[in-house]
C-alpha angles and dihedrals in degrees: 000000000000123000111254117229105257082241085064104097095044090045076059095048096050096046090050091082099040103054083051096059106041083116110045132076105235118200113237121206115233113260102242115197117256114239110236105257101265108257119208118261117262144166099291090065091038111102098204088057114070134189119255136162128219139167122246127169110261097234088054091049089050094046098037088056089045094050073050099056094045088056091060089204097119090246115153127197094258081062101052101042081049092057106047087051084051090054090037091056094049090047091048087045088050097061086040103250115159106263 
């Protein structure tokens, strides 16, 4: 006796509804479109944040996410460079440099 495909038994299970059917007229619902699951809003969404590209030495990018984990604060890097220009510019406003 031959060996049966180890599909076998659900190629049998699939084709059961179908031979019974051939006849009938099934009603089919209609395939609505699944909504994307919501994702938190973040920064890309945000208006006030904008995209910007830099270019920033590999081994500072690695160290500089691994300081952040270590933090545990959630910071990302887009945070902190956000927040040392933010300093920068108040301590360029302070000694009364054009900003």
């Amino acid at each position: 006796m031959p060996e049966e495909s180890k599909f076998a038994g659900t190629l049998q299970r699939l084709r059961k509804p179908l031979e019974g059917r051939e006849g009938e007229k099934t009603a089919q619902s209609p395939i609505l479109p699944q909504q994307p699951a919501s994702r938190s809003s973040g920064k890309r969404s945000d208006p006030s944040w904008k995209n910007i590209t830099i270019l920033m030495r590999d081994s500072v990018k690695r160290d500089v996410r691994y300081q952040l984990s270590l933090e545990g604060q959630g910071r990302d890097i887009s945070s902190l460079v956000d927040e040392l220009l933010t300093e920068w510019l108040d301590k360029n406003r302070q000694k009364g440099l054009p900003v």
